[in-house]
N, C-alpha and C positions, 0 to 999 in steps of 0.2 A: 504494500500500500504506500504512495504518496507519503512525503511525510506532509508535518501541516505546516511546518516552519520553514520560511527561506534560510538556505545558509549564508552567513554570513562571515565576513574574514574574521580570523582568531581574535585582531587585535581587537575587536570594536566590542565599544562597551552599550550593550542593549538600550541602557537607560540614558546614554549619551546620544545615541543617534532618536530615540523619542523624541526628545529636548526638541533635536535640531529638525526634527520632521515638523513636530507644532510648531518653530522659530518660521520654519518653510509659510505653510499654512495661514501664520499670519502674518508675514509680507503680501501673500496672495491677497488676503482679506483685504490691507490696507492700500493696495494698490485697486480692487476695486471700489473701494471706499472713495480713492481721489477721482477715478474715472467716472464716479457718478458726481460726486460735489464737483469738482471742475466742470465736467462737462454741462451739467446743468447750470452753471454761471457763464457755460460761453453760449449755450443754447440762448439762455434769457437772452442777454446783452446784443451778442452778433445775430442769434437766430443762421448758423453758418452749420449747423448738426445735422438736422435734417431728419432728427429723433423724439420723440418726447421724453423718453427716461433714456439717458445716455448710463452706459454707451451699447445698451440695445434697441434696436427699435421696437418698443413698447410703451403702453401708457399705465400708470398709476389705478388701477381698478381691483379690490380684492372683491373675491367672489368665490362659490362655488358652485359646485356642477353636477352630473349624475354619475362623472369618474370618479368624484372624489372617495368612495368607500372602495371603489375596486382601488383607486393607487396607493391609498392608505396601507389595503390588505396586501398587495402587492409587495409595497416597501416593506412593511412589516416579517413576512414570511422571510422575501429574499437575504434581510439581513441576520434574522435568527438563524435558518437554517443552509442559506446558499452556500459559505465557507465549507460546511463539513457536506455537504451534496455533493459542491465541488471532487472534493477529494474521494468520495465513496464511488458515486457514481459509474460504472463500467464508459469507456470512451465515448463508443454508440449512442448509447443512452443519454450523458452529458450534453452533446451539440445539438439534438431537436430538442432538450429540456434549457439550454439555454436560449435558443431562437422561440421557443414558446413561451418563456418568461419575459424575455426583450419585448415580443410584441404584445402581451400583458400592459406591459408597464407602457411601451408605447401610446397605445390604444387608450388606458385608462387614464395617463395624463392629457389626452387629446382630447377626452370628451369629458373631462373638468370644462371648457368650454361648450362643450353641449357638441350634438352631432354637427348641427347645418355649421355654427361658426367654428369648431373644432375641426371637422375632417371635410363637409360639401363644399365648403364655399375658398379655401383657402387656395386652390389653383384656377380657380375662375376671377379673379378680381383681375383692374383692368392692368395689369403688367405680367399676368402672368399670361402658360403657356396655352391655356385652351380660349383665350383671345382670338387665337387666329387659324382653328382648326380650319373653318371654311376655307381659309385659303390656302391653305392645302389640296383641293380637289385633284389637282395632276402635280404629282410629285416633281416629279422632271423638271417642269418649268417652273414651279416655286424653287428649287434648289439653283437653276441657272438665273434667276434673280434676286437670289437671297440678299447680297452683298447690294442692291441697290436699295436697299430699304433701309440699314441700320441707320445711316446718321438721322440726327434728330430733326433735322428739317429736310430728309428727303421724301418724297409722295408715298403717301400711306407708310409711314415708317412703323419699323416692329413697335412694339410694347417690352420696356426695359428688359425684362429676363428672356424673350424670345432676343431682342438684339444681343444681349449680353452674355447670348451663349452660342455653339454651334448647334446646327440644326437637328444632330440625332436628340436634342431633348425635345425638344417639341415634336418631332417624328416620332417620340415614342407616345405621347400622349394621341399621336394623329392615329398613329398603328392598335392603340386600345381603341378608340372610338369609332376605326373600320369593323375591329370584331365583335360589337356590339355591347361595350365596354366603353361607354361615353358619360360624360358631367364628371362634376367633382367629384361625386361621391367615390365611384369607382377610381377616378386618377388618385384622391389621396390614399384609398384602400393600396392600392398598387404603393406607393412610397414608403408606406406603413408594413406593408409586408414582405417589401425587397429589400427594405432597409433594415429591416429586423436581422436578416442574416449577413449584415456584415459583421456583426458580432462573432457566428461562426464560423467567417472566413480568417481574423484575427487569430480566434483560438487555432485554428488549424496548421495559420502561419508560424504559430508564438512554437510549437509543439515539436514542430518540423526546423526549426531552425534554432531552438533553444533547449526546451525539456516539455514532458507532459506535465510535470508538478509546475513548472513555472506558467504552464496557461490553465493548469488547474485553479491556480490560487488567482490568477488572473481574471477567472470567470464570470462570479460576481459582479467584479466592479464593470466589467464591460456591460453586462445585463441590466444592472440598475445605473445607469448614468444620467447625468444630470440633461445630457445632450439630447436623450430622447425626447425632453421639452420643445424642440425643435425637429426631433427624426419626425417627428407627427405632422404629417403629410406634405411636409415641405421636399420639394424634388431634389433637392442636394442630399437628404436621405439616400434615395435611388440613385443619385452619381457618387454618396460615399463606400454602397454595397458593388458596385460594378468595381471599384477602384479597389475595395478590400478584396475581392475575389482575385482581380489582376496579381496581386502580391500573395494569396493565400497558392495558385494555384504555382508561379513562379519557385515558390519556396518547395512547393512540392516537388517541381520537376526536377530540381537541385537538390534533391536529398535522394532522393531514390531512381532518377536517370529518366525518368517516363520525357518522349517526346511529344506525345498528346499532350499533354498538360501544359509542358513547354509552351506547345504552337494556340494552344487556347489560351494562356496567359497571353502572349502578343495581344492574339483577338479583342480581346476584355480594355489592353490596354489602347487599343486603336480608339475602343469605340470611348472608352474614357476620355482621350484627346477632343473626341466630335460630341461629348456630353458638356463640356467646360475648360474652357482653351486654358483657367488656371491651373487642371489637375495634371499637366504636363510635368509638374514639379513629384510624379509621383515617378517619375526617371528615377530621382534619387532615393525613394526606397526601393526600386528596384535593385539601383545598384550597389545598394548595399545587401539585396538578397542573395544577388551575381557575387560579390567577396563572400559572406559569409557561407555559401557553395560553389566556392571555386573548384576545390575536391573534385565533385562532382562533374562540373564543368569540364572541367582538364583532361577526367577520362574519358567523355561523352561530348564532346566539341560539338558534336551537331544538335545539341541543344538550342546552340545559339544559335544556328539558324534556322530550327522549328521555331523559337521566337519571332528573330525579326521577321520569316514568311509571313506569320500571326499579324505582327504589326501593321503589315503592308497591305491586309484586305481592308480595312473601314474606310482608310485616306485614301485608298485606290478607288473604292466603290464612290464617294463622293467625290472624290475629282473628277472623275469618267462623267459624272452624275450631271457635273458643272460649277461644284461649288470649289472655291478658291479659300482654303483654310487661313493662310499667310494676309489676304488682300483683308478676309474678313475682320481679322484681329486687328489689324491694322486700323481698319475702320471704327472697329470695336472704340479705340484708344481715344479714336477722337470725340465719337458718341459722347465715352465717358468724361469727359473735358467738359462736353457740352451739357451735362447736366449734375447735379447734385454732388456727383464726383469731382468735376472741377470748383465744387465754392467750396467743400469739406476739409479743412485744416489739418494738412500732413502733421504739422506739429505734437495736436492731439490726438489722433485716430494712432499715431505708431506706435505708442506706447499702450493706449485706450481698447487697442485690437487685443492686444497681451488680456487684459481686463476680460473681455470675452470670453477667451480661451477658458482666462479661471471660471468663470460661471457654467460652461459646456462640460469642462473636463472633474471641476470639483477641487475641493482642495487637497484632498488623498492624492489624486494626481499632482499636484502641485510637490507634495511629500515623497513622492513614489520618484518623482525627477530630481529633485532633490539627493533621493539612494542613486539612482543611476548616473548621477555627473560622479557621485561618489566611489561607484563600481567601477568605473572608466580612470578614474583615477587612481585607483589601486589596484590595478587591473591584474598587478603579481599573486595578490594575495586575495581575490575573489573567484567563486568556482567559473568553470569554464563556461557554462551554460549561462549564467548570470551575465558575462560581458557579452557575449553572444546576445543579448537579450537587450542590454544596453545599447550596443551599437545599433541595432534597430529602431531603437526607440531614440535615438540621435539623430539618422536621418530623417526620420519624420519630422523632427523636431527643426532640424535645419530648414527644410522644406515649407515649415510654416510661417519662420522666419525670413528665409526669403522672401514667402510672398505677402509679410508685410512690409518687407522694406519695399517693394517694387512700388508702394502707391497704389496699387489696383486695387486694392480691399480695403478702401475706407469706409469704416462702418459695414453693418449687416454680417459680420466675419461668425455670429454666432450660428449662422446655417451656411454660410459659405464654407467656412473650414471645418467642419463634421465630415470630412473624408479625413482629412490630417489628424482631428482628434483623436477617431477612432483607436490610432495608432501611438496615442500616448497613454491611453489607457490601462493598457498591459503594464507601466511599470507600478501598477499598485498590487502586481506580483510579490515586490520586493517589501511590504509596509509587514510593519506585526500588528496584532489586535486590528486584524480584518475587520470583524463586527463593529469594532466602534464608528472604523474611518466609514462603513459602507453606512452607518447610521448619516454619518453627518452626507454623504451625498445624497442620500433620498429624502433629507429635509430641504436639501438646497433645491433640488430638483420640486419639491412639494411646495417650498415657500416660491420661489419662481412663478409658476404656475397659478396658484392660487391669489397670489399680489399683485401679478403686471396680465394686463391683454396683452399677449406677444400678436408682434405683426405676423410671424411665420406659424 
């Protein structure tokens, strides 16, 4: 059996690294503490935010709803009993009981706002993608005129998130609404239930590339996250699960040689690129999948090129199609210039994004990265699986960082980057007294919820 404790190096003193895990925890606190009082003094004053509670977009409303006994129940069990489930559970059995508790908790925080404003209506409103299903009728020639539509004063121009993305997202809600899978209700059903298993494309990843104890203990915290306040029907949900599967199945083809998996990881990762021109950045967990299975790689060379084949079907099929990936983004940039993006103050949003993060990922997360800069730097005297685990959770970590230096993510970062979160989640592997930290994220996740209308 599992054990339940992470190991940790000889020299480290239990009740030292506590300490410094709460020290973690509450700089996270006080750093969102300043991104709400700053940001609400420069919202009043400039009105330059573009939020009503910075720095999410949300407004001040408590309430409750018909979720709130199931998230309660939800939160409740997962934290009494997930820890030791975790670790009992036979493998099998572990990842449809995590993807069915994810979507639990999904689902019952979702309809704390009630069905219609909780799950129908939130991909129907006027910037999102089922705006402009009609226009879709002949694929072909929507996709060889896409790129004449984004800027903001071209003829019929998209609606913010269809411009602001590439076309497989909204093709995917055009491609539900051909099979008879049309309105909200069903697109957020679909978000809600695809994104529920990026969960267990993590665990699968964490498993294969580090230990089965370190994504056992990892479990919980991925299942009860704070982030699913926003996996709830928001379609970056569904571009977080496509992106965790890219790296879930990458990890696998490098530990055990499979070229199927290999060439379906490209796949995944094509269509990721044509879901959201930012998940590009998910290169760099790749390539830290590709080091951390080089082994692999070296005996099995043609891996990499069952990948990059993989790679080369989605951008082929859309370019053949008529869509220009490079011209779009291009476009994209100045869109974003031309509206909300361009008055939104870099100064605040780049530290203010950070702030985000803490509220999606929790503060156990905050604690858990905290053990892994720690691991990395003692890298002699930490087990091998554990920096394996850390280096993972580095590039993601990089990647997020990138893309908020780039400027592209000013604000909204708390559903934009839930593919990146996802991927910092696993280091709350590394915390002791699991139970407590998982309490305090399903109060964060509860208090969220139940205080602010989220815009997402």
């Amino acid at each position: 059996m599992p054990s339940a404790e992470p190991r940790t190096p000889r020299s480290t003193d239990p009740s030292r690294d506590l300490r410094r895990d709460l020290y973690a925890a509450g700089a996270a606190a006080a750093l969102v503490t300043a991104a709400v009082l700053i940001g609400r003094h420069i919202q009043h004053t400039d009105h330059t935010l573009f939020v009503d509670w910075p720095p999410v977009l949300a407004s001040w409303g408590p309430h409750l709803g018909p979720g709130t006994p199931a998230a309660l129940l939800v939160a409740a069990a997962t934290t009494a009993y997930g820890p030791a489930l975790a670790v009992r559970l036979p493998w099998r059995a572990l990842l449809p009981a995590a993807w069915a508790t994810a979507l639990a908790w999904t689902f019952s925080l979702a309809l704390i706002d009630g069905w219609q404003r909780g799950i129908a209506v939130k991909l129907t409103t006027h910037n999102e993608y089922l705006q402009v299903i009609d226009r879709f009728q002949n694929i072909p020639v929507t996709l060889r005129d896409f790129t004449h539509h984004i800027l903001l004063h071209s003829p019929d121009n998209w609606p913010a998130h269809v411009a602001g993305h590439p076309p497989a997202a909204t093709l995917t809600f055009v491609l539900l609404d051909r099979i008879g899978l049309g309105g909200g209700g069903w697109a957020g059903v679909w978000c809600v239930v695809v994104g529920a298993t990026g969960c267990v494309a993590v665990l699968i990843a964490v498993r294969a590339l580090a230990s089965e104890r370190l994504a056992r203990r990892a479990a919980p915290f991925l299942v009860l996250a704070p982030a699913a306040v926003w996996m709830g029907t928001s379609a970056d949900a569904y571009f977080a699960a496509v992106a965790a599967w890219t790296v879930a199945l990458l990890a696998l083809a490098v530990t055990r040689g499979s070229l199927a998996a290999a060439g379906a990881s490209g796949l995944l990762f094509g269509l990721t690129c044509y879901l959201s021109y930012g998940l590009t950045l998910f290169a760099l967990i790749g390539a830290a999948v590709l080091l951390l299975g080089r082994r692999g790689v070296r005996e099995r060379p043609a891996l990499l090129a069952a990948l990059l084949a993989g790679v080369a079907v989605v951008p082929a099929a859309f370019t053949l199609a008529g869509f220009d990936w490079w011209e779009a983004y291009r476009l994209l940039v100045t869109r974003y210039r031309q509206g909300a993006g361009g008055v939104r103050p870099y100064g605040y949003w780049v530290w203010a994004n950070l702030a985000c993060t803490v509220l999606i990922t929790g503060l156990a997360t905050t604690a858990g990265l905290r053990r892994t800069g720690a691991v990395l730097l003692r890298r002699g005297s930490s087990a091998r699986t554990t920096v394996r685990l850390a280096l993972l959770l580095a590039a993601a970590l990089l990647a997020l960082l990138i893309a908020d230096l780039s400027g592209m993510s000013k604000a909204e970062t708390e559903r934009i980057w839930l593919p990146f979160a996802m991927w910092l989640l696993p280091s709350c592997a590394l915390l002791t007294h699991p139970r407590a930290w998982l309490a305090a994220q399903a109060v964060l996740a509860l208090l969220l919820n139940h205080l602010l209308m989220t815009g997402w």
